[in-house]
N, C-alpha and C positions, 0 to 999 in steps of 0.2 A: 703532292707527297702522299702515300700510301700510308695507312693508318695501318699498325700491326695490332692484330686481336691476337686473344687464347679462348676458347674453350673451356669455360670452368664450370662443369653443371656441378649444383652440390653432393654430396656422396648419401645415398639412399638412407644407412643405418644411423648416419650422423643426426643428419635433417630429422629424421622423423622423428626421433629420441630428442631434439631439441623441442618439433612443436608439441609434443608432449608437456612441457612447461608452460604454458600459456595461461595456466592459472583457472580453470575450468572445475565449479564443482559440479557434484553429479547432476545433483538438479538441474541446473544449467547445460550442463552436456547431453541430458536427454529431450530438454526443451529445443535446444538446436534439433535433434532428432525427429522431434514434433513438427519443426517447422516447415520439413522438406516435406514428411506426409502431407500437412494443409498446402503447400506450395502444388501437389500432384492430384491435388482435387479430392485429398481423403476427406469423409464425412464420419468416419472412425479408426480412432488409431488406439490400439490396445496395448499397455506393455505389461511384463511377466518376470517377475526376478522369483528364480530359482537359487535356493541354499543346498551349498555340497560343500562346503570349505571350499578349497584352492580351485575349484571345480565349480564355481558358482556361474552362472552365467543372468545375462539380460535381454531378452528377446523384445523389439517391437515390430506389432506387426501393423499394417493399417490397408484401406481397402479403394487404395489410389488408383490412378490411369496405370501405373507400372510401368518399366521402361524397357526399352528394347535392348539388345544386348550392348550397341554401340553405346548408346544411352547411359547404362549402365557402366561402362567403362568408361565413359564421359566423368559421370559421378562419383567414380572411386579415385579420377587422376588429379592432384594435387596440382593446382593452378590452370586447372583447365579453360575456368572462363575470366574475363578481363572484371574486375569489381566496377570499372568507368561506362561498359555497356549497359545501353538501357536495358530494364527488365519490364516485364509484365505487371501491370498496374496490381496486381492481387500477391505480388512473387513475397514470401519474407526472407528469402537471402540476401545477399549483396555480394560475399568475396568468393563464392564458391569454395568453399572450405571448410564449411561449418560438420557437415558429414564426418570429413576424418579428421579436424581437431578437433572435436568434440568427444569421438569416439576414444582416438590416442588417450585422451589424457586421464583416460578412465581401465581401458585394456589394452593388451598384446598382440589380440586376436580379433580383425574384426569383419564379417563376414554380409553382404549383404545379396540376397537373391531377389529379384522381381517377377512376376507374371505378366505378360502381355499378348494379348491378342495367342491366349492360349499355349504363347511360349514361355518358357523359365530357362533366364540365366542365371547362374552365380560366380560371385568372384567375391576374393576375401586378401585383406593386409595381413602377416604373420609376422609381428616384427623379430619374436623368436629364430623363425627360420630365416628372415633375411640376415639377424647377426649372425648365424651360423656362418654367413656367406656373404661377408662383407663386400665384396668385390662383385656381386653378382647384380649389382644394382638396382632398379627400379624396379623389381618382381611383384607383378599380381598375379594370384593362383587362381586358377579355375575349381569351380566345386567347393565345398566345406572341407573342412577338416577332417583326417581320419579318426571315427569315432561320433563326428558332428552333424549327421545326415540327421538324425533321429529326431532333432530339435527342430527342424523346420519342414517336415515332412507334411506337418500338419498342415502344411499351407502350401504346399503343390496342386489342391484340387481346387484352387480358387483362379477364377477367372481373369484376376488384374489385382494389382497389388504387388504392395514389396514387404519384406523384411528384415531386421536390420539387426544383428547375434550380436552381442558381445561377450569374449570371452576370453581367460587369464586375466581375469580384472585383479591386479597384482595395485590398480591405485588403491583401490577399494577393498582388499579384503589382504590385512597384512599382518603381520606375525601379533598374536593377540585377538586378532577382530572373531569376534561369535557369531552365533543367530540372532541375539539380542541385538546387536551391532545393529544387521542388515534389517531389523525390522524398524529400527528408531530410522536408519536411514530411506526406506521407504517413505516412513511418516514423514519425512522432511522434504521428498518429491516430491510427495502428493500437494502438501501444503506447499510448496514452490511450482506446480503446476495448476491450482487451483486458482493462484494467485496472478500469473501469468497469462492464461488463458480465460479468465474468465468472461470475458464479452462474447467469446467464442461459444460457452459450454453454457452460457447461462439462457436462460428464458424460455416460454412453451413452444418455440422453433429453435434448438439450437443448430447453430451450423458443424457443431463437430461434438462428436461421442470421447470422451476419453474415459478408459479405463485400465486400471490398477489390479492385475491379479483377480479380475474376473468382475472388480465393484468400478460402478462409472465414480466419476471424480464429479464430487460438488462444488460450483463454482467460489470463489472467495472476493464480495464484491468491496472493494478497499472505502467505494463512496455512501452507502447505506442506500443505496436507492429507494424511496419509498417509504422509510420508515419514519413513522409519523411525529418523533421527539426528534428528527434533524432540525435544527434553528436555522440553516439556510444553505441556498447556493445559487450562483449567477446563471443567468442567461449565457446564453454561450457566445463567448466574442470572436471574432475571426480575422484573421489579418492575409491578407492575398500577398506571399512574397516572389520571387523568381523561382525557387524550388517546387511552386506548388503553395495550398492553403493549408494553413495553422489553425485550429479550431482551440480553444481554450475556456476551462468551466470548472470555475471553486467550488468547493463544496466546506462549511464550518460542517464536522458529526457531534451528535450529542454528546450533553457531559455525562459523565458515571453516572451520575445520580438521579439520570433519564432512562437505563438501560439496565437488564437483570445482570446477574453475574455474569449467564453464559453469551449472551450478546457483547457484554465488555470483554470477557475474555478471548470468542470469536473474532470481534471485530479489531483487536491489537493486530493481527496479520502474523504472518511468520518470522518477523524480527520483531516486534512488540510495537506500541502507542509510540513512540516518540521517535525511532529508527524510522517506521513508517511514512512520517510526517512529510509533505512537499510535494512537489512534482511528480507525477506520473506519465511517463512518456509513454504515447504507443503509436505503431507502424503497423497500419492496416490490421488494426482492434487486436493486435497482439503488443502483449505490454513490454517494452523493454528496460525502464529504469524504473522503481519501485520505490518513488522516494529522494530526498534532500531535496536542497535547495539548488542547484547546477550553479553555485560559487554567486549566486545575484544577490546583491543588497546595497541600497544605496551609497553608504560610504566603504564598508567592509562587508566580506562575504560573511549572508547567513550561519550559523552553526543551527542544528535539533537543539532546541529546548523544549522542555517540559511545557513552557506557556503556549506554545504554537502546536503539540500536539494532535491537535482534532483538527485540522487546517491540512486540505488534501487536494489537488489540484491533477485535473486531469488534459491532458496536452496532446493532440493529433497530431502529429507530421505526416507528411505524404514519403513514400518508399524512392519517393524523388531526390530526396533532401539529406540520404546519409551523408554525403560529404558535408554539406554546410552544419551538419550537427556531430560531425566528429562521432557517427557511429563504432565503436570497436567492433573488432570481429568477434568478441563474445557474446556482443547485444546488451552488455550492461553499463557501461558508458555512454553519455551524449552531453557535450556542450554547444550550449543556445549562442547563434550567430550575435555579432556584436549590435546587426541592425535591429533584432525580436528584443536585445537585454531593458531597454529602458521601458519597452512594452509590460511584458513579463514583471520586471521588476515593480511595475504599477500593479496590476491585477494581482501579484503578489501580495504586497505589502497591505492590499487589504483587505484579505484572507485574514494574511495572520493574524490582524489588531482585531478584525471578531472573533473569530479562535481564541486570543488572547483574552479579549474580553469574556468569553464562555469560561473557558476556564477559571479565570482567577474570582467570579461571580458560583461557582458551582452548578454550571447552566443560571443562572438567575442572571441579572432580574430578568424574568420571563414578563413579557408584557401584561400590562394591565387588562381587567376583563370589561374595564369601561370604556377602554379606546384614548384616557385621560394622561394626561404623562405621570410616570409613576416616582412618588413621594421617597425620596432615598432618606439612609437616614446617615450616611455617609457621604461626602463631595470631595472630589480632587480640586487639588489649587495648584497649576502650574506656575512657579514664579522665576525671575532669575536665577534664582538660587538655589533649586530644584523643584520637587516635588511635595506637593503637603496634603496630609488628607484632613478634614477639619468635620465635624460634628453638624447635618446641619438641624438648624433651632427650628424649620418649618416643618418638620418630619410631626407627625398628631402625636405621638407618645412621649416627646420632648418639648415640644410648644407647650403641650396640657402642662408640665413641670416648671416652665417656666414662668407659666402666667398664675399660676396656683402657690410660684414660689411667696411670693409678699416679700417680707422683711429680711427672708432666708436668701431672694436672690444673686447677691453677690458670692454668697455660698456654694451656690446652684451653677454659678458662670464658675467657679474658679473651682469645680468638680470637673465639668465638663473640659473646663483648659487643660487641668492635669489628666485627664482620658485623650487629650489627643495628641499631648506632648510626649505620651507614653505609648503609644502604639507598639509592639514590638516587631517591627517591620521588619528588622533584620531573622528574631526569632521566627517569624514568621516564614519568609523568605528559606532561611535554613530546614525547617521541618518539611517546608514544601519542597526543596530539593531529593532530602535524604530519603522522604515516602514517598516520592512521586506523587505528592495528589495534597490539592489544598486544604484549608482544616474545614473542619465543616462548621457550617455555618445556616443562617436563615432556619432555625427548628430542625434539620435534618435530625430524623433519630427519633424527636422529640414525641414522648405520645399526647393525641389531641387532646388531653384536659389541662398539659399544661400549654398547650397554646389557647385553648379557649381560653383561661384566666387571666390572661395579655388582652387577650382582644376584647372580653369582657369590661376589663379596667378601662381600656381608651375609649372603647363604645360610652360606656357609663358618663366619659367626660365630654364626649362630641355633644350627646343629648342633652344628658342634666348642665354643665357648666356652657356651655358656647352655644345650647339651644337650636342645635340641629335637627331636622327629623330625622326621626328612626331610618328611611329610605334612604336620605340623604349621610346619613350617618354610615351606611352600609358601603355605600356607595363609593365613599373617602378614602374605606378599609381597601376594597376590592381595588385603589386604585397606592397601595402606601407598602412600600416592602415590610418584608415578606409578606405581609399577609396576603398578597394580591395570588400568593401559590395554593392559599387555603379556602378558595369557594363557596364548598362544604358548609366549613363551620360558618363562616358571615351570614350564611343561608340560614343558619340555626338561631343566631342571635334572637332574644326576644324582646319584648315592651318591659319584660320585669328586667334583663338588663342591665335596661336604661338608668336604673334606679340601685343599682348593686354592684360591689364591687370586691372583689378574690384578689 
């Protein structure tokens, strides 16, 4: 039996006007743009937004291999190449698309000419003129626009290279939108390409230039590499699967109160501390998901909280593996193969509980300067029944109390019972939601003479009543929260002291 087909290609002004929806912001739309220059061997790619109201345009140019004319009308034809063919181990496409739905969903107008081996082709999408001409189908024009020569002139005497116009950007500049507009919105590429690219732009060899309207772009590094109040990060684990190798490396960042203003403020990223927070995917050191947790957690999927904020995890995939990771064709989606989850969700989960732990300690307790385990003066009691935090009595500055209590001791206990029955954990809990940031705690703030007059008093009592030496006395301190944060002053302590007490 003979099978009957039809012929049904989709109709030119429909289709294209549909991928225009694909939900692309600009930043995103230009970073796809980024990605075809470093796919063509650029070592700089420049972009340029020009303000004119309705007349606004965006140019990038970069200083690639350039393509040949077929080439280029390779690049401009919508589904030209298969997403299932293998590509070049360094490539960052995958569906061949990214060019013009990236572009569509930003303009009307989109133009792109190349240099190669001393030739220059251009050819450009006008989806204006093709609704004119609904029926005229699949039309690409040769040349720019009339009027549009003068924009990319500047880049005819260059020997290789492309560039890529956009223009009628009707997403981006709509009834209302000003100057003011377009410059917030640049700030918001920049910080979205700084972000995205930064393993690319950063270090005293980068492998690619980008700039902004004439200034190069400083990298936005999400892990703090280097910086010497990070409390920690892994070794890097690696998992060899069918796709290709997964490399995986947590990183806990400092708490606030490690970091000046402008470091905290930097280092939140371009959606803030807490949006940030999780996974960081990337495909050949270009970043594509910036954050969450990709739905993993033991019994229910993760949510961003505030306790796991500093907990930031960076993830390699090989350009092997988009299928098994559910790449979209925006580059901002990836779910983790069923066989990587219980992996992942290990080296997850103990990220977050130091994060967690950094956090709700205000970076503290910072380890002791003696090497000795450090003296809480607060303890968790996990029981059936939940969670208990309980006073503990071996803490130096509550012991000295309780052994000094005499006659008063049942007083002394039944003080200490009402301080731990009363915790305001919920209050607590609440404040720490509303300000984002726990209360402060361990002297934070405090100036040193009222912590010296603490540490004074328990010094006074290590010596004089429990008859420890001065050395050893100090020693105790340096190893007993908080004071293990204050050095300094222990270093000041004196023999008279021993003998006085504020």
């Amino acid at each position: 039996m003979i099978q009957k087909t039809r012929n049904a290609p989709p109709r030119a002004v429909a289709m294209l006007e549909a991928l225009r929806g694909l939900g692309y912001s600009t930043a995103a739309a230009l970073a796809d743009i980024v990605d075809n220059s470093i796919s063509a061997g650029a070592s700089e790619v420049s972009i340029e937004f020009t303000w004119d109201g309705a007349h606004s345009r965006v140019l990038v140019i970069d200083n690639g291999r350039g393509m040949s004319d077929a080439e280029l009308e390779s690049a401009m034809r919508l589904g030209d190449k298969n997403p299932l063919a293998a590509r070049e181990a360094h490539d960052l496409g995958r569906f061949g698309m990214g060019l013009k739905t990236a572009s569509f969903s930003q303009c009307r107008r989109l133009t792109v000419a190349s240099n190669q081996n001393g030739f220059q082709s251009c050819l450009r999408w006008d989806l204006t003129e093709l609704a004119a001409n609904p029926d005229g189908g699949w039309l690409l024009y040769e040349g720019p626009a009339e009027g549009s020569q003068p924009f990319i002139d500047g880049f005819a005497g260059k020997a290789s290279g492309t560039v890529v116009l956009w223009e009628l950007l009707d997403r981006i500049v709509t009834p209302g939108y000003g100057p003011d507009d377009f410059l917030s919105l640049i700030e918001d590429i920049e910080a979205h390409l700084a972000m995205v690219f930064h393993r690319l732009i950063q270090g005293p060899r980068p492998k690619l230039r980008l700039v902004i309207n004439g200034r190069a772009i400083d990298p936005w590094d999400p892990f703090m590499v280097g910086h010497p109040a990070k409390p920690w990060n892994s070794p890097i684990a690696k998992n060899a699967t069918v796709d290709g190798l997964v490399e995986v490396e947590c990183h806990v960042l400092p708490h606030k109160d490690k970091l000046s203003d402008d470091e905290w403020k930097k280092c939140a990223g371009p959606n803030g501390w807490t949006a940030q927070q999780g996974f960081y995917i990337y495909r050949n050191e270009r970043l594509l998901v910036a954050g969450g947790w990709l739905g993993l957690g033991p019994s229910r999927a993760w949510n961003r909280e505030e306790a796991h904020r500093l907990a930031r995890i960076r993830l390699d995939i090989p350009n092997t593996a988009d299928a098994a990771w559910k790449i979209d064709i925006r580059k901002s989606t990836a779910r983790p193969p069923v066989s990587l989850r219980p992996w992942l969700t290990r080296l997850a989960e103990d990220t977050r509980e130091r994060a967690r732990k950094v956090f709700a300690y205000r970076g503290y307790p910072t380890p002791s300067q003696t090497g000795t385990p450090l003296e809480q003066a607060w303890r968790v009691e996990q029981t059936q029944t939940g969670t208990r935090y309980r006073i503990d009595e071996k803490h130096p500055a509550v012991s000295a109390v309780i052994d000094a209590a005499g006659t008063n001791l049942p007083l002394v206990k039944a003080m200490l019972r009402v301080i731990q029955e009363t915790v305001p954990v919920q209050r607590i809990w609440l404040d720490t939601a509303e300000n984002k940031e726990t209360p402060r705690t361990a002297f934070a703030g405090e100036p040193p003479e009222a912590i010296m007059g603490v540490l004074r008093t328990i010094y006074s009592d290590m010596v004089g009543r429990r008859g420890m030496s001065p050395e050893l006395a100090m020693r105790a301190l340096l190893s007993t929260e908080p004071f293990q944060n204050f050095p300094a002053l222990i270093a000041n302590l004196s023999a008279a002291d021993a003998f006085t007490s504020e």
